[in-house]
C-alpha positions as CSV (number, residue, x, y, z in Angstrom):
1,X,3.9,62.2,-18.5
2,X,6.1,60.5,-15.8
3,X,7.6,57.3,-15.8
4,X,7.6,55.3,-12.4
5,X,9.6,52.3,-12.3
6,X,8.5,49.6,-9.7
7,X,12.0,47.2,-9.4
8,X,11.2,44.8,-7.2
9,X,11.0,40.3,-6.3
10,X,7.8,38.7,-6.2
11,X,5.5,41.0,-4.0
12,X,6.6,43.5,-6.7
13,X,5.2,41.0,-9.2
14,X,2.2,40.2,-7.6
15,X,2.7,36.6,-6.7
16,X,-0.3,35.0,-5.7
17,X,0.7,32.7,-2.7
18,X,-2.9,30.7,-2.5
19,X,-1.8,28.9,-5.9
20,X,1.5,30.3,-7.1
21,X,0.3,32.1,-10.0
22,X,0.0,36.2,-10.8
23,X,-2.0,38.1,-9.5
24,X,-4.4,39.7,-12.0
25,X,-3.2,43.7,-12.7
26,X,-6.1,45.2,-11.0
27,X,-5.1,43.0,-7.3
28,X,-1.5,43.8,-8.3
29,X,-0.6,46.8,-5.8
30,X,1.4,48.1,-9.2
31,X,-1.7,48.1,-11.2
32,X,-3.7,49.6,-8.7
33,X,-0.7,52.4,-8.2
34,X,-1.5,53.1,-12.3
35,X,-5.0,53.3,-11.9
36,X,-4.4,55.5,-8.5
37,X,-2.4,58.2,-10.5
38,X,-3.9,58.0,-13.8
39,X,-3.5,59.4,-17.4
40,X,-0.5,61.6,-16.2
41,X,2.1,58.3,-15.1
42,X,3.7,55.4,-16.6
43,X,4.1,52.6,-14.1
44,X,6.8,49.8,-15.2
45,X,6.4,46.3,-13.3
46,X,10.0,45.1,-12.8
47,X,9.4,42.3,-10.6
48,X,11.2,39.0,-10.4
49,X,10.4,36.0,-7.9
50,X,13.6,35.3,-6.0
51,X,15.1,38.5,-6.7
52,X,17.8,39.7,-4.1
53,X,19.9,43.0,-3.5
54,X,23.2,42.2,-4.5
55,X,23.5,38.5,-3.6
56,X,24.2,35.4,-6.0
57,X,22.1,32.2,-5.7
58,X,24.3,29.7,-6.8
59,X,21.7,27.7,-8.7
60,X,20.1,31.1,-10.2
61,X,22.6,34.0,-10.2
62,X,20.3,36.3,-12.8
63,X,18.0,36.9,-9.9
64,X,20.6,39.4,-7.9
65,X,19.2,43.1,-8.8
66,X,22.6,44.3,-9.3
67,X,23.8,43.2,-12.8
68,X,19.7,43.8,-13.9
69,X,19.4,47.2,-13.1
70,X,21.6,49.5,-15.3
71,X,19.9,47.6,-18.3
72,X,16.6,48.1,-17.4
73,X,17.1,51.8,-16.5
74,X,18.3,52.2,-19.5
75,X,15.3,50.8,-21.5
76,X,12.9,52.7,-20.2
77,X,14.7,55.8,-19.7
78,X,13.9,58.9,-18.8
79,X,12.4,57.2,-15.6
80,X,11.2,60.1,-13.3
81,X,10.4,57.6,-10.4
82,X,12.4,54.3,-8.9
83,X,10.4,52.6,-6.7
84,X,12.8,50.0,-5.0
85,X,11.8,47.5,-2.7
86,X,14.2,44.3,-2.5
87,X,15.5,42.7,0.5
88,X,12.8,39.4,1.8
89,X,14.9,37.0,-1.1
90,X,18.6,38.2,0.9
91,X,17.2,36.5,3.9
92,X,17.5,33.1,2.8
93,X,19.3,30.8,5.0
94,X,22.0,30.4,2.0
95,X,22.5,33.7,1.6
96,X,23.6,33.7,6.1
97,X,23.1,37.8,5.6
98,X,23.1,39.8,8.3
99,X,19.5,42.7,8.3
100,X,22.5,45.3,8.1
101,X,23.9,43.6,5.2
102,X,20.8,43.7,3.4
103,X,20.2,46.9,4.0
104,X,23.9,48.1,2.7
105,X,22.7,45.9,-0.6
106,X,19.6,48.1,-1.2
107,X,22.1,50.6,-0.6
108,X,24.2,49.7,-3.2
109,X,21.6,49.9,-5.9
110,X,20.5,53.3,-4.8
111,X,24.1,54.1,-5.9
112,X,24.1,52.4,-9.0
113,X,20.5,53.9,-9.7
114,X,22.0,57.9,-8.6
115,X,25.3,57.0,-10.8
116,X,23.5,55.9,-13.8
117,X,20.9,58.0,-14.7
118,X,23.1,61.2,-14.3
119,X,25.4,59.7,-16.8
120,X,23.0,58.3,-19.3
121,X,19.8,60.3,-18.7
122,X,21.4,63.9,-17.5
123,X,19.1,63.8,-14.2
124,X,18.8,61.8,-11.3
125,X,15.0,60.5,-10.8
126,X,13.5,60.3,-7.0
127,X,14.0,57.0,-5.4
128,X,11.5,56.0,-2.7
129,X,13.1,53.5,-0.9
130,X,10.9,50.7,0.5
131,X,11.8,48.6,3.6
132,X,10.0,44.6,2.9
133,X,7.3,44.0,5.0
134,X,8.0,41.4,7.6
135,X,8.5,37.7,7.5
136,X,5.3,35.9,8.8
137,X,5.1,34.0,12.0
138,X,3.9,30.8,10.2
139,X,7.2,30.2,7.9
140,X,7.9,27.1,9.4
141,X,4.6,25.9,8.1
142,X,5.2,27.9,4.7
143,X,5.6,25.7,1.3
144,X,8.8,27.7,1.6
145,X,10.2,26.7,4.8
146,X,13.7,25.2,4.5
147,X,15.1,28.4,2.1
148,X,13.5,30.6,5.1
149,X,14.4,29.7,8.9
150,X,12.8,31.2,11.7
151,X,15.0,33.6,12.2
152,X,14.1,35.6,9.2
153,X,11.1,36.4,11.3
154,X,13.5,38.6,13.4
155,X,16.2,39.7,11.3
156,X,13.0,41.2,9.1
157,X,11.6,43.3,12.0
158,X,14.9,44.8,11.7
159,X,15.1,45.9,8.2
160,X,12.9,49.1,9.0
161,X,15.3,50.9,11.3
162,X,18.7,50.1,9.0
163,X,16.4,50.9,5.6
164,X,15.2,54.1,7.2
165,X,18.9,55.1,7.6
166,X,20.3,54.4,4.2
167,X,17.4,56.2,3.1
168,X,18.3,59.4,4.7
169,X,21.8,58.8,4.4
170,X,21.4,58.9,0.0
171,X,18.4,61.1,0.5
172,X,15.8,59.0,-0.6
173,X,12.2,58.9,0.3
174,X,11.5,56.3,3.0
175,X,8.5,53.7,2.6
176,X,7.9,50.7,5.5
177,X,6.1,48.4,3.7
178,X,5.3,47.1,7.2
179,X,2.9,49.5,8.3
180,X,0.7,49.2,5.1
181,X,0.9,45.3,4.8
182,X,1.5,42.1,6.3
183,X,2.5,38.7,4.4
184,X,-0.2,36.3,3.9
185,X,-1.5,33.2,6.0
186,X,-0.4,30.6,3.3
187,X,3.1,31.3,3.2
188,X,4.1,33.9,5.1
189,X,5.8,35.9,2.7
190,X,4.1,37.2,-0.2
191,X,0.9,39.7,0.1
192,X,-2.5,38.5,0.3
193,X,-4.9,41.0,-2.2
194,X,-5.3,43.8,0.8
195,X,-1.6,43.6,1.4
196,X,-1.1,45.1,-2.3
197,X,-4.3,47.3,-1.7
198,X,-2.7,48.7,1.3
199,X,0.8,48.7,0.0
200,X,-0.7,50.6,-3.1
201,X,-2.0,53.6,-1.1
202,X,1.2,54.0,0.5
203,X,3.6,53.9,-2.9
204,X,0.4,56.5,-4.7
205,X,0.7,58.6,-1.3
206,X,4.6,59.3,-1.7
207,X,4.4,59.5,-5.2
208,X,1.8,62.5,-5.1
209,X,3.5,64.2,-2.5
210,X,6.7,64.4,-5.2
């Protein structure tokens, strides 16, 4: 049996943006990833709203990835799998990070993953690397507006390209979340129910070819 370990924010957790709630675990495109693969896989739901890369809110510092993930590779070690898909959170306006920046932050934690589990699990699992899907032209009409500028718009358009080359620079396998879902209407950020559907197919399609 493998173990595939989702770390993600709150598209990762299934937030539901028409009421703020969760997403039920058959909408969640994690729970439909488990159900895709079957008896044979262990899929682990690490998602956290607001989670970023590397950076520190100042109000909620817990929610970087960085100081979360060597404890949570090591409780569910051996992980065979890292899904890792952070980077919408890094473009709040507070955070004033450049698309490259968050992209070196992903980076970062694909080190931290590759460092870690050699050391503590003797073997390095396969990391698919997951670029966010895009910032929706409606944030200034998002419940969210304010944390988000228009310019995230933009500067997440760009995450594809500089994901795709940290990817192949730490040999990873690439994933744009963009091309298999889009943020919702209502706020422009998280997935509406075909987003994770979509999203879903994509994770289950690079996890088979493994």
């Amino acid at each position: 049996m493998k173990t595939v370990l989702c770390y993600g924010d709150s598209n990762t957790y299934g937030y539901n943006p028409s009421n703020g709630l969760r997403y039920p675990k058959n909408v969640r495109w994690t729970g439909l990833l488990s159900q895709m693969l079957g008896e044979d896989y262990v899929v682990i739901e690490e998602g956290c709203n607001g989670r970023t890369t590397v950076f520190d809110d100042i109000y909620e510092p817990w929610k970087s990835g960085l100081p979360y993930l060597k404890p949570c590779l090591n409780s569910h070690k051996p992980v065979d799998i890292v899904v890792l898909m952070l980077g919408s959170n890094d473009l709040k306006a507070s955070f004033n990070a450049s698309p490259k920046d968050i992209a070196n932050g992903a980076g970062q934690l694909v080190d931290v993953i590759k460092e870690f589990t050699k050391e503590k699990q003797a073997f390095v699992p396969k990391i698919i690397l997951i670029s966010p899907i895009e910032i929706g032209e409606g944030i200034t009409n998002s419940p969210f507006f304010g944390n988000f500028r228009e310019d995230a718009i933009e500067r997440s358009r760009q995450f594809a390209g500089l994901y795709k080359k940290i990817a192949d620079e730490k040999g990873c396998i690439y994933l744009d979340a963009a091309k298999a879902a889009k943020a919702s209407k209502e706020d422009s950020l998280h997935m509406a129910p075909e987003g994770h559907k979509g999203l879903a197919e994509a994770v289950y399609n690079c996890v088979i070819s493994l």
